[in-house]
Chimera marker file (.cmm) of the C-alpha trace (Angstrom):
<marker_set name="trace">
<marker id="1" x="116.662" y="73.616" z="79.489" r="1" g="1" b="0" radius="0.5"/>
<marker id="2" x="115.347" y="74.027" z="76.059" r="1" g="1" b="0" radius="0.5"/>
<marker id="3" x="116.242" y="77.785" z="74.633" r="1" g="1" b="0" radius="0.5"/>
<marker id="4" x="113.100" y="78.046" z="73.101" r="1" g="1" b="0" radius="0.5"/>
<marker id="5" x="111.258" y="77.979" z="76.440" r="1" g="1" b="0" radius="0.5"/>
<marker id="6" x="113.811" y="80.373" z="77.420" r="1" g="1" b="0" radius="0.5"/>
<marker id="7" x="112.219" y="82.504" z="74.955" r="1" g="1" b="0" radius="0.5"/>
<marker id="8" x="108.846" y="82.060" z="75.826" r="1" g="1" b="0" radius="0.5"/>
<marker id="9" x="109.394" y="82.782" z="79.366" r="1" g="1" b="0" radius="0.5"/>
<marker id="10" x="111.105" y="86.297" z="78.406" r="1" g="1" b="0" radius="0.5"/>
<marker id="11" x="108.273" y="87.129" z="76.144" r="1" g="1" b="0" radius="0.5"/>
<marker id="12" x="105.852" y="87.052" z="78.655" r="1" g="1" b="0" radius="0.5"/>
<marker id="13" x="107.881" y="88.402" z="81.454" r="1" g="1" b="0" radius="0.5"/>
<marker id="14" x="108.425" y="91.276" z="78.810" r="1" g="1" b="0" radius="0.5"/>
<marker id="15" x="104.400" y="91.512" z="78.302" r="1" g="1" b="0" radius="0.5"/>
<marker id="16" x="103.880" y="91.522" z="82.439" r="1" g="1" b="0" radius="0.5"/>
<marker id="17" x="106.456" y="94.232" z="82.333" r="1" g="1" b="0" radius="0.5"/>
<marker id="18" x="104.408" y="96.158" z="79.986" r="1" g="1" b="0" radius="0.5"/>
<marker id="19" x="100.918" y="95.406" z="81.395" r="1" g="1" b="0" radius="0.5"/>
<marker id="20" x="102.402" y="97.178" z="84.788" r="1" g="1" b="0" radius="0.5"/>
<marker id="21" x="103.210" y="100.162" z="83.031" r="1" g="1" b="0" radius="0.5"/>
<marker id="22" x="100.168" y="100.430" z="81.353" r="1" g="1" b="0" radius="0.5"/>
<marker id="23" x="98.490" y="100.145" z="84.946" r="1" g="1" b="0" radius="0.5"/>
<marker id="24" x="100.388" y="102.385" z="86.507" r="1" g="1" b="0" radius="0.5"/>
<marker id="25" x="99.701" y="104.705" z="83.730" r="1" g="1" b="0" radius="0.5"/>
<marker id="26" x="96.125" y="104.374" z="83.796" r="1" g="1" b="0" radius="0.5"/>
<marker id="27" x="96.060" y="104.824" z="87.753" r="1" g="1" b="0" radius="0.5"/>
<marker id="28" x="97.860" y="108.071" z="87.380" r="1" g="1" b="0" radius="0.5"/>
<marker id="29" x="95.906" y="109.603" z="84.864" r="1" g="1" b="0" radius="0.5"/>
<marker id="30" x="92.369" y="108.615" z="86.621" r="1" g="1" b="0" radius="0.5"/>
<marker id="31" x="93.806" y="109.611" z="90.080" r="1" g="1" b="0" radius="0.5"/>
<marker id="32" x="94.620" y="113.446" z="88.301" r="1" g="1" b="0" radius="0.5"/>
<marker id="33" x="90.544" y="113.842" z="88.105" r="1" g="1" b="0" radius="0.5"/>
<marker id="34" x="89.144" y="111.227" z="90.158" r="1" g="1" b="0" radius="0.5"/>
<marker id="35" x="85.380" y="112.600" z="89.226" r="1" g="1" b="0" radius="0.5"/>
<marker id="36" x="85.575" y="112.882" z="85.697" r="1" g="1" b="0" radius="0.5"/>
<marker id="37" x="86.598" y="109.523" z="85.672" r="1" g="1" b="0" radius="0.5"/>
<marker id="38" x="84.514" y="107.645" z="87.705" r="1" g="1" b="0" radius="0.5"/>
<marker id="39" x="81.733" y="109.337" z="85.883" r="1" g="1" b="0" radius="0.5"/>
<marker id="40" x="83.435" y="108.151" z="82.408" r="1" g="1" b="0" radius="0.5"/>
<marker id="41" x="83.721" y="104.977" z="84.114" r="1" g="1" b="0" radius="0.5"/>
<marker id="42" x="80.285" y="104.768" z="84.787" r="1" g="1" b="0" radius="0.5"/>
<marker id="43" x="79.066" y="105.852" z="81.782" r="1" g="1" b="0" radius="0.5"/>
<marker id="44" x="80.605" y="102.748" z="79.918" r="1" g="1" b="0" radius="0.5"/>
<marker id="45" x="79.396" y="100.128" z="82.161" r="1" g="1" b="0" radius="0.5"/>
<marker id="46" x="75.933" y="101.339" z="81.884" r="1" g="1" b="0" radius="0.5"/>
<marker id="47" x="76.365" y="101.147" z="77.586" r="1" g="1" b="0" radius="0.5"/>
<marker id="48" x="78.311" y="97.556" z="77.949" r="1" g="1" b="0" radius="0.5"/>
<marker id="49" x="75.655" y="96.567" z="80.081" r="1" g="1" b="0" radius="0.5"/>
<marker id="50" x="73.063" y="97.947" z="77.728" r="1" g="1" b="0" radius="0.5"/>
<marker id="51" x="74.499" y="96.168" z="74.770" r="1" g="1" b="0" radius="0.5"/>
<marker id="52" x="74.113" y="93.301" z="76.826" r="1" g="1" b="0" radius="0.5"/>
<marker id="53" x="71.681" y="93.168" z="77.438" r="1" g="1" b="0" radius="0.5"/>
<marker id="54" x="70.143" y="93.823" z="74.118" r="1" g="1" b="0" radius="0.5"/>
<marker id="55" x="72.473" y="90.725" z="73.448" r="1" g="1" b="0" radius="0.5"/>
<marker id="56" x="70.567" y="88.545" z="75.458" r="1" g="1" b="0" radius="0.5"/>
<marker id="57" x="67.313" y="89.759" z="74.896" r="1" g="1" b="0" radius="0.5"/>
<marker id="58" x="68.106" y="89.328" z="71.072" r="1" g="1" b="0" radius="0.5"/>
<marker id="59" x="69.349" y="85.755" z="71.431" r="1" g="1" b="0" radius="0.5"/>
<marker id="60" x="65.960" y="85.248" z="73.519" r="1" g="1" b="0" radius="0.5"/>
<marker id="61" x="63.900" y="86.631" z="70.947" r="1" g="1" b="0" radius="0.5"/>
<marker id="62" x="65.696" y="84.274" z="68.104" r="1" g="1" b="0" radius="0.5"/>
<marker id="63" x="65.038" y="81.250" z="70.305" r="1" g="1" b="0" radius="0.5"/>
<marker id="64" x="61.568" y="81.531" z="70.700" r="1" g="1" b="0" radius="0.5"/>
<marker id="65" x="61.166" y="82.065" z="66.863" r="1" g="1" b="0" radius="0.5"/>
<marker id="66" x="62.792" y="78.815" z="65.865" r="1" g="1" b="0" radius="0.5"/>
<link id1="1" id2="2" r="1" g="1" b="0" radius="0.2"/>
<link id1="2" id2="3" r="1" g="1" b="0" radius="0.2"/>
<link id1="3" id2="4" r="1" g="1" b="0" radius="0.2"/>
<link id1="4" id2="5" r="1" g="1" b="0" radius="0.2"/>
<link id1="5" id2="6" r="1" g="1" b="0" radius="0.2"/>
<link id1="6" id2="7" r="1" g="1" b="0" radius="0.2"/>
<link id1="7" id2="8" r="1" g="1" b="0" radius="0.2"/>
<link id1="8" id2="9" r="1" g="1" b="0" radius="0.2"/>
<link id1="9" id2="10" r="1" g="1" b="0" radius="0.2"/>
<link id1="10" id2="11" r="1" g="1" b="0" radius="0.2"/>
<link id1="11" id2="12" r="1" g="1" b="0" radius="0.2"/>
<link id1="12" id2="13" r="1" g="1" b="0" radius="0.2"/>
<link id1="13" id2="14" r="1" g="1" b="0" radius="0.2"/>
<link id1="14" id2="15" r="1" g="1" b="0" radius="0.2"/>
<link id1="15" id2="16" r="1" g="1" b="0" radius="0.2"/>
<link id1="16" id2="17" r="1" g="1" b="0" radius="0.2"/>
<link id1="17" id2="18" r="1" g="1" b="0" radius="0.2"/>
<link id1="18" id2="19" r="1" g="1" b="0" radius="0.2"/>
<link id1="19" id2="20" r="1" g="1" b="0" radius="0.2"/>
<link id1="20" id2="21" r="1" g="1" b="0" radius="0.2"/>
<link id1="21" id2="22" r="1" g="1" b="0" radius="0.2"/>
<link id1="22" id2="23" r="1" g="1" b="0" radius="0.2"/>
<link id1="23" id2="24" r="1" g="1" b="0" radius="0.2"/>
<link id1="24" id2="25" r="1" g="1" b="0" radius="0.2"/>
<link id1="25" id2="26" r="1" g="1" b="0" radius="0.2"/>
<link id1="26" id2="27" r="1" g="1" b="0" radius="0.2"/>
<link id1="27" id2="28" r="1" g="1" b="0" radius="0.2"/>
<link id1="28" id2="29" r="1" g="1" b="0" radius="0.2"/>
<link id1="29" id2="30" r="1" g="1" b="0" radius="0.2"/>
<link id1="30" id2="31" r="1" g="1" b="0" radius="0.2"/>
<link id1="31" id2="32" r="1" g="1" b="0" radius="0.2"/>
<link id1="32" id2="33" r="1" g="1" b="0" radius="0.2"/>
<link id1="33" id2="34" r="1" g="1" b="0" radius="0.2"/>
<link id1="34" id2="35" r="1" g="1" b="0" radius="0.2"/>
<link id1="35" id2="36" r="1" g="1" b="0" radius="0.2"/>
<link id1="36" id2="37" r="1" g="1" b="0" radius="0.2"/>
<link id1="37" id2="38" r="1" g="1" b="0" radius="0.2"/>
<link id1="38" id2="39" r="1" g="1" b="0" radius="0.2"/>
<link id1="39" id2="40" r="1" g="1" b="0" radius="0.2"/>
<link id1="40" id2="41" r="1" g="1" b="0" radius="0.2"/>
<link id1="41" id2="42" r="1" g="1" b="0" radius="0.2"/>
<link id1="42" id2="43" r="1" g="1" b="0" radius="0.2"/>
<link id1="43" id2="44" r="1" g="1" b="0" radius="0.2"/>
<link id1="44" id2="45" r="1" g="1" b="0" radius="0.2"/>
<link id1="45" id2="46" r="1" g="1" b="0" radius="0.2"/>
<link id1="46" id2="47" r="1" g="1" b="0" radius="0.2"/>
<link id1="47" id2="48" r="1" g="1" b="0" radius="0.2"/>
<link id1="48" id2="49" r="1" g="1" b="0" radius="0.2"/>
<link id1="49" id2="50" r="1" g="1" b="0" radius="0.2"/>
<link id1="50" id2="51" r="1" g="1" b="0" radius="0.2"/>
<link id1="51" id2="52" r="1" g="1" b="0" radius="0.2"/>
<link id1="52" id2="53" r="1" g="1" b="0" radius="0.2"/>
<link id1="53" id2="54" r="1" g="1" b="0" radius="0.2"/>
<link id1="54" id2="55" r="1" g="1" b="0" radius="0.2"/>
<link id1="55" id2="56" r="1" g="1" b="0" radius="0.2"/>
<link id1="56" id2="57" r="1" g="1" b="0" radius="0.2"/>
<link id1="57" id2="58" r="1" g="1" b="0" radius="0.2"/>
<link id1="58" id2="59" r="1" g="1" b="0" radius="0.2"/>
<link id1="59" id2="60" r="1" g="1" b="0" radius="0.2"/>
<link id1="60" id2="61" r="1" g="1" b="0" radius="0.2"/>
<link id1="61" id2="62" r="1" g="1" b="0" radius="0.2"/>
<link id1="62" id2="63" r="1" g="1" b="0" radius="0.2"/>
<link id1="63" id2="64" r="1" g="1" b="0" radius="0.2"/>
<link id1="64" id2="65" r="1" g="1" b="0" radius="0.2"/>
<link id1="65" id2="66" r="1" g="1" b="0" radius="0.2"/>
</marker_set>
């Protein structure tokens, strides 16, 4: 086997590794105050979902222009 697939495969075993510890991580922290977070959670769906939407609408409004 080639080393430099070798490599590749320990890179992203490395950035699994990490990912898992940044979930973990995150699940602790939101588990200490379960409301506050869910509410924080919340609140940025509804303002993705917003911008989003304004995305959309914005496209729609471009497209019946041209």
């Amino acid at each position: 086997m080639c080393l430099y697939s070798q490599e590749h495969r320990g890179a992203r075993t490395s950035r699994v590794n990490q990912l898992a510890v940044i979930d973990i991580i995150y699940s602790l922290m939101v588990s200490k105050n379960l409301d506050a977070s869910i509410e924080a959670i919340e609140h940025t769906m509804e303002v993705t979902h917003r911008t989003l939407g304004r995305s959309s609408q914005q496209e729609s409004a471009r497209e019946e222009r041209s």
